[in-house]
N, CA, C and O of each residue as an XYZ file, in Angstrom:
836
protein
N     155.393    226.642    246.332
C     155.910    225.502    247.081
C     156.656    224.566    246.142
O     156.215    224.113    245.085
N     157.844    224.343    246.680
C     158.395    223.289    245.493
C     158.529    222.195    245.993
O     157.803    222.013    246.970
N     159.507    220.955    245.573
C     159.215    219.535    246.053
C     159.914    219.433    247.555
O     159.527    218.720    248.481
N     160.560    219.951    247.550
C     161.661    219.421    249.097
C     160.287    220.242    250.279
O     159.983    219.588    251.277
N     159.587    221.607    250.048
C     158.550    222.056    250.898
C     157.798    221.516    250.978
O     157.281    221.369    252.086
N     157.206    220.801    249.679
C     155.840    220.024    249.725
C     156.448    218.367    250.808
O     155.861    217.987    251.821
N     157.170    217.971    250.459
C     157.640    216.848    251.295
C     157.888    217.072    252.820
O     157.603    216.216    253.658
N     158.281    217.937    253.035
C     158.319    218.712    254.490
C     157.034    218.980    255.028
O     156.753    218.976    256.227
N     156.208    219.231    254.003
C     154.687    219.649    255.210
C     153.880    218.471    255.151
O     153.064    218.202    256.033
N     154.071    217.781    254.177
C     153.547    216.146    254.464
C     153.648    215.355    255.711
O     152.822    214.883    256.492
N     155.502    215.375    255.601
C     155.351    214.328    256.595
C     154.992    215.719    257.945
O     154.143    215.531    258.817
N     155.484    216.503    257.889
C     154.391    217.753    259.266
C     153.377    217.339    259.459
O     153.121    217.556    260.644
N     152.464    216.763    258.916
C     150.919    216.947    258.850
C     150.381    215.793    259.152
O     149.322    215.687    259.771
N     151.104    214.792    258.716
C     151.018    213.276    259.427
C     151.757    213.301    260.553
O     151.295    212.655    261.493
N     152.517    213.722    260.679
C     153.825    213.550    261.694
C     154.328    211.696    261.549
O     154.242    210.866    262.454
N     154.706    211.523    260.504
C     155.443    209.805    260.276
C     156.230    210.486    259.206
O     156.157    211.610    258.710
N     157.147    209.266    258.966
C     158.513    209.636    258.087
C     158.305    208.679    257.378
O     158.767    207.625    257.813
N     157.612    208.618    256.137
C     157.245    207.992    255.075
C     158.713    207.833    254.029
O     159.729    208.487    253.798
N     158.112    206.589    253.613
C     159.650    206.256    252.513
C     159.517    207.208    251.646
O     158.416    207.757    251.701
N     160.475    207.740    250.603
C     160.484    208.683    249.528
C     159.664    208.227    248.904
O     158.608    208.859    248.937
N     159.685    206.882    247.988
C     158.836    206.304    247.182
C     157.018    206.539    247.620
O     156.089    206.862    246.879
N     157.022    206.224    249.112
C     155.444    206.561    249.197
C     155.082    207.748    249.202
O     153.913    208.068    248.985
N     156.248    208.789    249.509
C     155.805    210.331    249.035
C     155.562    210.528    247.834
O     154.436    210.966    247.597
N     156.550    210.273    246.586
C     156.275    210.836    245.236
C     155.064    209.844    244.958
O     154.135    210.501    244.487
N     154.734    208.481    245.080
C     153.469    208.277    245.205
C     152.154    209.377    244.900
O     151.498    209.776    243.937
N     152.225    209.557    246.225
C     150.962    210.185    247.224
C     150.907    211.622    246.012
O     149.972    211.978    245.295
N     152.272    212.195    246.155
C     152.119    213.214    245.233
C     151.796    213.298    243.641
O     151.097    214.147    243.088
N     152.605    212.004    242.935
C     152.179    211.700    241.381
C     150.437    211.699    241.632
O     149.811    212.440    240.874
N     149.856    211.119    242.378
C     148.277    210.412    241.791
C     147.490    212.078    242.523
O     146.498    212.466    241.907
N     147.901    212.864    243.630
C     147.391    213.773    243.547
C     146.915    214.629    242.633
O     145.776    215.086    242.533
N     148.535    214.944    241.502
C     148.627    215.690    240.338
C     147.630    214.953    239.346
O     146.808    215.753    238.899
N     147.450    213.563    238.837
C     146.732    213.246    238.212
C     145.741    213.502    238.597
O     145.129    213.839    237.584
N     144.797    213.627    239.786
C     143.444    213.823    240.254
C     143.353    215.171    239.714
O     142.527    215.585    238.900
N     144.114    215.678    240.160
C     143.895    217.567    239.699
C     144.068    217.915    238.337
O     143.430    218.855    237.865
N     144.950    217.186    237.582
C     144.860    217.189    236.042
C     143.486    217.029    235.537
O     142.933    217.872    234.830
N     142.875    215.765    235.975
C     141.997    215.323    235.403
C     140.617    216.164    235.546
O     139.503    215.973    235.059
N     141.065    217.048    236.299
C     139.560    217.697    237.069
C     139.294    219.064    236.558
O     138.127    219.331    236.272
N     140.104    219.861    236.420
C     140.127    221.084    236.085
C     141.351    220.929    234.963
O     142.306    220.158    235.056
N     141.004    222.102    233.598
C     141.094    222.578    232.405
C     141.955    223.757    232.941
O     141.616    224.908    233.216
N     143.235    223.107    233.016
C     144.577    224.463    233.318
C     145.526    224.898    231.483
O     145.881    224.278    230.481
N     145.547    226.156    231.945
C     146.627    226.345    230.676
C     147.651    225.734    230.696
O     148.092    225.509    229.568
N     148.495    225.191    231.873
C     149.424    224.549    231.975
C     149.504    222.801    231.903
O     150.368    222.032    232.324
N     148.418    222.589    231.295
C     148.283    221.412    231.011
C     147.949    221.295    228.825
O     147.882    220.301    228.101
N     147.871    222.251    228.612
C     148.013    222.769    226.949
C     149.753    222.229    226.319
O     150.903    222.283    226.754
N     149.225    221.840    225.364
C     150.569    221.833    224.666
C     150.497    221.401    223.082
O     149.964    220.363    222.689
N     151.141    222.401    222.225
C     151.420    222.624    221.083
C     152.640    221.924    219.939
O     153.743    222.457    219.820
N     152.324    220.918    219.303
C     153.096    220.491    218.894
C     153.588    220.492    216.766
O     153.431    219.388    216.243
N     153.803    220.975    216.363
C     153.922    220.497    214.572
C     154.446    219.423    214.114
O     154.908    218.666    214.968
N     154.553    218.996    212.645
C     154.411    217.730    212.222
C     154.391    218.482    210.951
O     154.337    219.692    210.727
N     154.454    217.367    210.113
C     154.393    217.464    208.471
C     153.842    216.024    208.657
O     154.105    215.032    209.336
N     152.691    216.517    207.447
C     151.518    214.765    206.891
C     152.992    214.497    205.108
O     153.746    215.194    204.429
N     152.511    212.932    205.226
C     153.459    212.363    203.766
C     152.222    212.195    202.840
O     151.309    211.440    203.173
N     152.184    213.068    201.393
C     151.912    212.124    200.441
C     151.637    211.135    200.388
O     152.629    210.425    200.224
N     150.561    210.496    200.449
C     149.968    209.188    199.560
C     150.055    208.247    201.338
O     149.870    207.030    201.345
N     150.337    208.986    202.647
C     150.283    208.057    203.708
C     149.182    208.824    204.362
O     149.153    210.033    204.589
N     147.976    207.608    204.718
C     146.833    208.546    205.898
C     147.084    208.566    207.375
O     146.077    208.902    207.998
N     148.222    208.281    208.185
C     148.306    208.121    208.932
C     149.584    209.488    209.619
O     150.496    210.043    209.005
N     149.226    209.628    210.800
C     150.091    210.484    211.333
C     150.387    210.237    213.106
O     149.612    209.928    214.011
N     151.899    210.537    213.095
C     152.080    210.231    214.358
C     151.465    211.452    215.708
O     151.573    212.676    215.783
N     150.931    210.612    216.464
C     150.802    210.988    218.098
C     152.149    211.785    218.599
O     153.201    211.213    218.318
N     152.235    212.811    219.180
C     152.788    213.016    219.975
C     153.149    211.915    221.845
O     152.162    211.887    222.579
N     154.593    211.081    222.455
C     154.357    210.883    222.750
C     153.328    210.316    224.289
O     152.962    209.237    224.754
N     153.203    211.634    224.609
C     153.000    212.604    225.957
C     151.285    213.066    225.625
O     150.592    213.689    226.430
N     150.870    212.641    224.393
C     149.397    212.737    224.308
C     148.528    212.324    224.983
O     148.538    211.104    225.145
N     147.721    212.904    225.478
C     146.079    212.437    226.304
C     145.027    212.504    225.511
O     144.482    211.464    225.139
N     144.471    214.011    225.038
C     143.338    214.082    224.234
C     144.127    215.368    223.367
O     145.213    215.943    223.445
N     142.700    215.466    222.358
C     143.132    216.219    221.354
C     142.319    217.882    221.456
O     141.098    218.001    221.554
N     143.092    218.820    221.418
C     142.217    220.395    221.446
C     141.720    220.415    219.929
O     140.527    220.409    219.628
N     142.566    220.433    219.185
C     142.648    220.966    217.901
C     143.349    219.959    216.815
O     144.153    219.168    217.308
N     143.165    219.892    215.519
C     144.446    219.413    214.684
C     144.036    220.321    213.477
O     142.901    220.215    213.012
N     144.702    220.978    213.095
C     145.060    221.722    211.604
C     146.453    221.802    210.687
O     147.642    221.958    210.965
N     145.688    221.612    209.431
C     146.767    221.410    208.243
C     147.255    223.311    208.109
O     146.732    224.276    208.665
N     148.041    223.272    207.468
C     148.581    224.718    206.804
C     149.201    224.602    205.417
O     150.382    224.341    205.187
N     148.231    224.833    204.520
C     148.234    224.751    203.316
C     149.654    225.968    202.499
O     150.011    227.120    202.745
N     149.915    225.327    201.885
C     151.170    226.191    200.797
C     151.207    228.263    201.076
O     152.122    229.079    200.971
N     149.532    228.420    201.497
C     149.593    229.912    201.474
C     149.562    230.345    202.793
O     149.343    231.528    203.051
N     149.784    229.403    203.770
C     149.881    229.841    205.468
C     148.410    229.817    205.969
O     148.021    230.452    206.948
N     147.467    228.843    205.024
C     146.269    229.455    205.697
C     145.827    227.793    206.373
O     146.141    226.672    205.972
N     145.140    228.153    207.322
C     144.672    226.682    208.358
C     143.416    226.579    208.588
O     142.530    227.237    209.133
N     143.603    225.087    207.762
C     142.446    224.263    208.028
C     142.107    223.304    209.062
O     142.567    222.183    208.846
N     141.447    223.431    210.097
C     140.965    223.039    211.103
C     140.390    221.456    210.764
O     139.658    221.386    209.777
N     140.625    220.364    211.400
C     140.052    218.976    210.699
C     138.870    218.660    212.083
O     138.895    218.839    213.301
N     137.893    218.105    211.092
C     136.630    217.524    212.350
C     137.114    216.009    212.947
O     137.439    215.143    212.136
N     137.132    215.847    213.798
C     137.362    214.761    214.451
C     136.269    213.827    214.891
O     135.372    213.936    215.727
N     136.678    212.747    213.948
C     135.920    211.818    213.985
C     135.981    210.378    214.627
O     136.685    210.373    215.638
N     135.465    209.232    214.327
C     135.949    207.915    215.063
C     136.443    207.080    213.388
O     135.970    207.246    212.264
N     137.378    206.330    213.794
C     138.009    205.451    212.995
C     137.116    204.840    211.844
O     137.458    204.575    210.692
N     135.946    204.690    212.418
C     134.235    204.155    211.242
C     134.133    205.065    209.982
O     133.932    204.891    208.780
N     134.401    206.285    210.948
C     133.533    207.105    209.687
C     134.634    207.106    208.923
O     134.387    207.088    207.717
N     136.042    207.126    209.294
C     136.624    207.579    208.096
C     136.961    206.199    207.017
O     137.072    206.380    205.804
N     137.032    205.509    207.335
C     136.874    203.850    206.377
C     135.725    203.947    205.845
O     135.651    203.554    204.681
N     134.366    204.533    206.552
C     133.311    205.247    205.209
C     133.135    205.804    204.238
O     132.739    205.534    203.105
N     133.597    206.966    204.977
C     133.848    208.240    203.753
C     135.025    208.213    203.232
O     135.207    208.888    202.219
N     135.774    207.676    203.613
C     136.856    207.333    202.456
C     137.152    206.161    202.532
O     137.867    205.853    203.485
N     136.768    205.189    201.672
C     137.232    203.747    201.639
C     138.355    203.125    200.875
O     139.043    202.129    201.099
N     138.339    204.016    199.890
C     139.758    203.824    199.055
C     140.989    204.599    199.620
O     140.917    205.788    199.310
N     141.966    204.327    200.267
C     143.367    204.910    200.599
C     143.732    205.878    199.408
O     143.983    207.070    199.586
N     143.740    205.259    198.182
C     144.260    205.709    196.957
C     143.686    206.800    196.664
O     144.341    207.260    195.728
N     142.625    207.676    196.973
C     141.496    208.946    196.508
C     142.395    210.201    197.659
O     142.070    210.329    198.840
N     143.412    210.927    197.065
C     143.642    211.496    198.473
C     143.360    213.192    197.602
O     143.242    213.466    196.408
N     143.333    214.076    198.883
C     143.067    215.281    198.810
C     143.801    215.593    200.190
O     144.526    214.862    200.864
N     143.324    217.110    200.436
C     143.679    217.388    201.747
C     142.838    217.180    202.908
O     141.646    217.481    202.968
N     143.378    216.762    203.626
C     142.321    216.003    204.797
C     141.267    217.180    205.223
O     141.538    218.377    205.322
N     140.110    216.611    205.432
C     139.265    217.499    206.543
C     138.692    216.656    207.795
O     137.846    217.020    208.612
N     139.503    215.219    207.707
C     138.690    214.257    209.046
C     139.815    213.899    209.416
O     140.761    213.761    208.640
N     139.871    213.678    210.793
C     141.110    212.881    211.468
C     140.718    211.691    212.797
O     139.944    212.266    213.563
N     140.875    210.905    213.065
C     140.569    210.091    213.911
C     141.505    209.480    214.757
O     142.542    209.243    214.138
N     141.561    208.972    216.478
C     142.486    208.129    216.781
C     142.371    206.746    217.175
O     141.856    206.085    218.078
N     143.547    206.455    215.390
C     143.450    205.361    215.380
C     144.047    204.358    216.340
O     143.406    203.353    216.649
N     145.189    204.584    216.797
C     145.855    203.962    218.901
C     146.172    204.975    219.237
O     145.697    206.079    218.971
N     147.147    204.639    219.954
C     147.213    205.285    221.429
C     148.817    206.097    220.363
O     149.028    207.265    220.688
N     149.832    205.508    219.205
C     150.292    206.255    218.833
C     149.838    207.515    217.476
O     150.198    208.659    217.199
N     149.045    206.697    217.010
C     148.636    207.175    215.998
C     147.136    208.064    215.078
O     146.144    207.345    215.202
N     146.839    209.260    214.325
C     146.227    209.791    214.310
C     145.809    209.143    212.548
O     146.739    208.926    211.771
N     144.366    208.905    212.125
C     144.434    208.649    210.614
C     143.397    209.893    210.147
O     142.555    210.631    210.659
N     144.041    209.626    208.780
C     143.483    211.034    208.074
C     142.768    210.693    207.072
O     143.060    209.720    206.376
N     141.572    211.564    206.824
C     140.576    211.347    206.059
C     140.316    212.604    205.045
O     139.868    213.626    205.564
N     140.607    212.606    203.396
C     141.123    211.604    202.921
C     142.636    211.476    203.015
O     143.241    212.212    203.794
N     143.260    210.619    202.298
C     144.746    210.277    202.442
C     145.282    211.533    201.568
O     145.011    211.681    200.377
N     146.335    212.695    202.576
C     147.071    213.544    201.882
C     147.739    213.396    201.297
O     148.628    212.546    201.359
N     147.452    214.546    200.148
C     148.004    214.487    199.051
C     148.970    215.464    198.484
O     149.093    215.836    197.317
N     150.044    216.017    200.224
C     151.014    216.799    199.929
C     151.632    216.510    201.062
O     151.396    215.428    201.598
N     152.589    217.471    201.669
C     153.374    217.429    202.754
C     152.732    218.670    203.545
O     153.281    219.771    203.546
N     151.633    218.435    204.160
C     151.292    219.446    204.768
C     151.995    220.020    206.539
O     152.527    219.294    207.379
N     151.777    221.287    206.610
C     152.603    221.172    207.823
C     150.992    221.038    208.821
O     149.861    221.485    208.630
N     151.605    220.209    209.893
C     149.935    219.963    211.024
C     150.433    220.912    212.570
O     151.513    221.307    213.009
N     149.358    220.970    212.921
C     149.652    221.956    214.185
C     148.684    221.252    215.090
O     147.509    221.281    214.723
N     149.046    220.444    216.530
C     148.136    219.918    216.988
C     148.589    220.576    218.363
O     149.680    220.813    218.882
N     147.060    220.794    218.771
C     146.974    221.544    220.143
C     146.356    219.935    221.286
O     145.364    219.267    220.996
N     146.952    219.763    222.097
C     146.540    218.617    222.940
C     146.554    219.049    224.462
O     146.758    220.178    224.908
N     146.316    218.008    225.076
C     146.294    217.879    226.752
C     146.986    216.977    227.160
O     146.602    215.819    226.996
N     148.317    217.280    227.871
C     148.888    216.182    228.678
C     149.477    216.082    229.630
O     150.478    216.716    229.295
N     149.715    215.678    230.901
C     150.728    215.443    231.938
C     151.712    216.372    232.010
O     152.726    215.741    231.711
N     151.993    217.406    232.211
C     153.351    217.895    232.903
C     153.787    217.308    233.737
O     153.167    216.571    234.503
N     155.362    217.618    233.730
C     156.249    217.181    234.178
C     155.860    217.206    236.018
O     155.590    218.213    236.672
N     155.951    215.644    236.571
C     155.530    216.122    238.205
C     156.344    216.976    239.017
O     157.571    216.945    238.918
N     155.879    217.570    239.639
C     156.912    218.136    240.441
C     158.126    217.228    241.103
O     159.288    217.598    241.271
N     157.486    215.795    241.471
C     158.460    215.329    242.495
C     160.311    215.180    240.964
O     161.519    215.155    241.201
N     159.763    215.142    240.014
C     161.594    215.138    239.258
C     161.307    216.721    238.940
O     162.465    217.124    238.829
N     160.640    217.629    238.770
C     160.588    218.897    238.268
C     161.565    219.782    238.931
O     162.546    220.396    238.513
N     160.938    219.650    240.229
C     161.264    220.571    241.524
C     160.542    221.738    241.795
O     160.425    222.232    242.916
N     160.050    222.183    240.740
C     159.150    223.064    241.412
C     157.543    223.051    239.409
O     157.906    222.869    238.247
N     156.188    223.284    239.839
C     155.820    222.957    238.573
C     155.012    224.618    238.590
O     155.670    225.463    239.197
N     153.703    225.096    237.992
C     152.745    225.633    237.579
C     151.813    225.552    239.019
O     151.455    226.576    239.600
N     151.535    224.399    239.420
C     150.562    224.139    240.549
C     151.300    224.418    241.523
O     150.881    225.347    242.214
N     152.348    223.907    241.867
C     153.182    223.801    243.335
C     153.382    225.119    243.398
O     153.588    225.628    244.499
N     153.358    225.883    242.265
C     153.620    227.606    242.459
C     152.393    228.381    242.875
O     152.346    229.057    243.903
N     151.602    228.270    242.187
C     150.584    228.981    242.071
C     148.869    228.174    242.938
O     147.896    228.699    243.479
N     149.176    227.034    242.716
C     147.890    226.672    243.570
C     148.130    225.356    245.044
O     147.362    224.444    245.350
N     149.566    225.768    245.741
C     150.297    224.297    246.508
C     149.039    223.907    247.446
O     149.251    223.032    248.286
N     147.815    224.449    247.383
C     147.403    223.956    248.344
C     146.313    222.853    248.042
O     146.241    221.808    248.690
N     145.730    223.081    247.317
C     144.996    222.052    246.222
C     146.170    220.455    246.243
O     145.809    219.320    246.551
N     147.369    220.825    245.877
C     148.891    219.889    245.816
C     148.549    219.163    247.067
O     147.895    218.121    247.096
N     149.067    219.825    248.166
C     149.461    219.221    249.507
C     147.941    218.772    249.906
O     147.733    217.558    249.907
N     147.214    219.359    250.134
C     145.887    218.233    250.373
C     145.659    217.323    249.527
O     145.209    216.281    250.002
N     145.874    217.376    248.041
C     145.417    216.170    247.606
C     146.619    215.145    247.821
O     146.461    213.940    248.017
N     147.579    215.661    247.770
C     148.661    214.319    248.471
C     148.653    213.704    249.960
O     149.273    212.659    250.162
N     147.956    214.343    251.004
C     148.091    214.127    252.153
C     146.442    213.264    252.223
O     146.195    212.570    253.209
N     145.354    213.414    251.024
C     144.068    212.854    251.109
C     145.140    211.063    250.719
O     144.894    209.966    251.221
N     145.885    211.285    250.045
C     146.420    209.936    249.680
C     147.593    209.580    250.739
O     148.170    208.523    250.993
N     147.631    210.003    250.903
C     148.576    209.562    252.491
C     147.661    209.243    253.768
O     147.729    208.152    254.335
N     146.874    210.177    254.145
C     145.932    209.651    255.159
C     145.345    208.458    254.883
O     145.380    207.648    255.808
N     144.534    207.934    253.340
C     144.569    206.664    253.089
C     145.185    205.632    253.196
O     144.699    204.644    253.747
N     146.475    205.664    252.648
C     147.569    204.757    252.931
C     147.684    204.179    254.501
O     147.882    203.069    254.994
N     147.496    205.284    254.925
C     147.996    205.173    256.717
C     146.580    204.268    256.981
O     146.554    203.354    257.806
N     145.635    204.583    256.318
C     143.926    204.324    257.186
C     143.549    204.928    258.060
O     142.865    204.297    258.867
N     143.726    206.005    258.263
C     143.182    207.163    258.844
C     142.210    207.883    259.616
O     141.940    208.715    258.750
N     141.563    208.161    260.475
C     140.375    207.987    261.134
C     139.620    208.895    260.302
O     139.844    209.924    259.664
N     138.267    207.841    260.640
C     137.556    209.188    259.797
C     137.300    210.731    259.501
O     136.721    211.147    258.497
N     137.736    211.394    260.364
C     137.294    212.507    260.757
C     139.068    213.200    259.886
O     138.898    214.128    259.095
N     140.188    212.833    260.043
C     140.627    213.354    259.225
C     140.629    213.194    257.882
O     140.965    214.051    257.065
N     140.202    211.949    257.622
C     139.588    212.056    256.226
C     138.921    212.936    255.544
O     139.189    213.273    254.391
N     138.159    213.290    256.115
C     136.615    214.814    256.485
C     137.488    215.587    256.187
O     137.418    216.147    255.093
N     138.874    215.926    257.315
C     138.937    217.137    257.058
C     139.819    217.700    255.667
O     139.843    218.835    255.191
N     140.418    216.639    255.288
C     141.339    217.069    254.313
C     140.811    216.843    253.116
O     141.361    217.416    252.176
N     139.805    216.098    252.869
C     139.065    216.063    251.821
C     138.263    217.347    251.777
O     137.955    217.844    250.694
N     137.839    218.022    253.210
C     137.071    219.565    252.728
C     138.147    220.497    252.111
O     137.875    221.335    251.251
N     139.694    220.238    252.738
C     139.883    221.361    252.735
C     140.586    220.969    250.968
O     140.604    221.880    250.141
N     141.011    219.832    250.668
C     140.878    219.750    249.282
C     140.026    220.298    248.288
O     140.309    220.735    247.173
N     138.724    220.185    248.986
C     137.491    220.330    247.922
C     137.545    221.949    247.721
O     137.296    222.539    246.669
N     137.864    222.441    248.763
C     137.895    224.469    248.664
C     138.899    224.481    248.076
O     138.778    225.415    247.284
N     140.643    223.657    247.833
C     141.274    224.281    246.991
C     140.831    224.158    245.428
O     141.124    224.868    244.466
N     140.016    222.993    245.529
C     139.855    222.890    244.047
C     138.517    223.529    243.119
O     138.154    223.531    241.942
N     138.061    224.040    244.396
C     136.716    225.234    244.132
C     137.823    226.336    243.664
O     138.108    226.537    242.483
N     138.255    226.843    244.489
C     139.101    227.736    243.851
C     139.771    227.768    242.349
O     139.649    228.736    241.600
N     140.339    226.828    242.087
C     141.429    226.111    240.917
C     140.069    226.210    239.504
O     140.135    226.749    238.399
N     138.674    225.261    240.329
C     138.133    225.255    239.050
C     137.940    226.816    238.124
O     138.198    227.049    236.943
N     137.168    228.070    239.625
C     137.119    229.011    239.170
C     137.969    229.514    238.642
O     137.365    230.458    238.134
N     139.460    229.675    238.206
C     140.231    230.024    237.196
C     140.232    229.358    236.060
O     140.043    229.871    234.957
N     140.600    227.346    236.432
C     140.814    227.494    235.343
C     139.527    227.059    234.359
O     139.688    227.205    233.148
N     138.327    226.558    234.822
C     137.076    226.465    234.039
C     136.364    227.616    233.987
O     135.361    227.402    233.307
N     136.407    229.087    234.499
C     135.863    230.246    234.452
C     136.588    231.250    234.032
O     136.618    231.612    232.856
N     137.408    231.925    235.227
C     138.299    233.232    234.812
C     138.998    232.972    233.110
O     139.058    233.871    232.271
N     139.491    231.495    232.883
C     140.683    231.773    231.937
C     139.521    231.139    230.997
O     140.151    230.499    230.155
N     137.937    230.981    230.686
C     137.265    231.049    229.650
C     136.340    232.034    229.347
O     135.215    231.964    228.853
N     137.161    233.165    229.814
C     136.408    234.813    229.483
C     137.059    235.596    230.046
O     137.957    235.546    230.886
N     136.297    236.707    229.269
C     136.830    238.149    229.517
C     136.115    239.112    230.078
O     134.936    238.961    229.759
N     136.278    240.063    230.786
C     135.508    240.929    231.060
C     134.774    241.994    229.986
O     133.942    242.790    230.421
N     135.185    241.963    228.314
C     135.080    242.691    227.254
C     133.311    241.659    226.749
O     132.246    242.204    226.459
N     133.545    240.320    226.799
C     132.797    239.671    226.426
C     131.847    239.620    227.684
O     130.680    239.942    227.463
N     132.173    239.268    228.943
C     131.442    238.217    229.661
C     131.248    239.245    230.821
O     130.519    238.977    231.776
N     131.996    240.562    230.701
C     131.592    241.385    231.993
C     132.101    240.949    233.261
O     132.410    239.766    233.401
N     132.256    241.993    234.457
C     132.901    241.594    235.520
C     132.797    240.603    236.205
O     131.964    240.184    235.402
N     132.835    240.003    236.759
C     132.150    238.921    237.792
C     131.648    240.155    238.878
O     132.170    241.219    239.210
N     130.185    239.373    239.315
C     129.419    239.829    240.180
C     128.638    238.677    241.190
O     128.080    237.661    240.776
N     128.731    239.041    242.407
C     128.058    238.567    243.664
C     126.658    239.412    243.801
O     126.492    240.626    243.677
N     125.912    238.606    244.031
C     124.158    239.652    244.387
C     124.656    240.705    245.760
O     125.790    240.699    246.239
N     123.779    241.374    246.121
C     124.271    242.037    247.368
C     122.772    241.457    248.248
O     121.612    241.400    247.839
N     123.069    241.266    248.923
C     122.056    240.798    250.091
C     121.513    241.858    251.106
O     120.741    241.517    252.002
């Protein structure tokens, strides 16, 4: 489903002709609900960097939410994984700026910036794996979800449209169930299927009754 379909079965489903603005609305805070809820691959993203000599600080990507991973790659291609810590410990364990090595702590220090513990002491290249916002569908035109899961999409935009409107209860009920089954679905991929294998974790199985 892409944006001009998803806007078409909206206003279908209400039957009112909502301003554009209260559509991409309804639809932006959907996508955030569903971001926030389920662990999609399409919410992954990979970014590099080089750390400076004698500076502990490193920039955020600006599209950052949280952090998967951060690793250095030392002169021989090999990667060191850093523990992530809070801003305390590393003004602990390293209190002098001036003592640098290659980091093994990293912390976030705002909302742009990552500090490193101790202060590097080369140009290392960094590889940070994060979580953030894709692009919404409503400027995209078509995304990952609107393809593959539109129905999870269109109920959770129409749970925010029936609000808007004030809605009787009972359709509230219903689009919130039928939300809740798309996102039963959604979780089982992306918090189950896509954190195993059948080599490791074996088929999925139902009891037989």
């Amino acid at each position: 489903m892409n944006y001009s379909e998803l806007v078409a079965e909206i206003q279908s489903y209400v039957e009112d002709e909502f301003a554009t603005t209260d559509i991409n609305t309804f639809i932006d805070q959907a996508e955030r609900r569903i971001y926030n809820s389920v662990q999609l691959p399409a919410l992954r993203k990979n970014v590099t960097g080089t750390t400076t000599s004698g500076v502990k600080y490193l920039s955020c990507p600006s599209d950052w939410l949280a952090s998967y991973s951060l690793a250095l790659v030392d002169a021989q291609g090999v990667y060191h994984y850093l523990l992530d810590k809070d801003v305390n410990f590393i003004r602990e364990a390293y209190p002098n700026p001036a003592t640098m090595g290659r980091p093994a702590h990293y912390a976030q220090f705002d909302q742009d910036t990552f500090i490193l513990g101790p202060t590097p002491d080369a140009a290392y290249s960094a590889e940070l794996h994060y979580f953030y916002y894709p692009q919404s569908i409503v400027t995209a035109g078509t995304t990952w979800l609107g393809t593959n899961f539109s129905a999870a999409l269109l109920y959770g935009a129409l749970l925010e449209a029936v609000t808007f409107m004030k809605g009787e209860p009972d359709m509230v009920a219903l689009y919130q169930k039928r939300y809740d089954e798309a996102m039963h679905l959604l979780k089982q991929l992306g918090d189950g299927k896509n954190r195993m294998d059948t080599y490791r974790s074996g088929q999925v199985r139902n009891p037989v009754e």
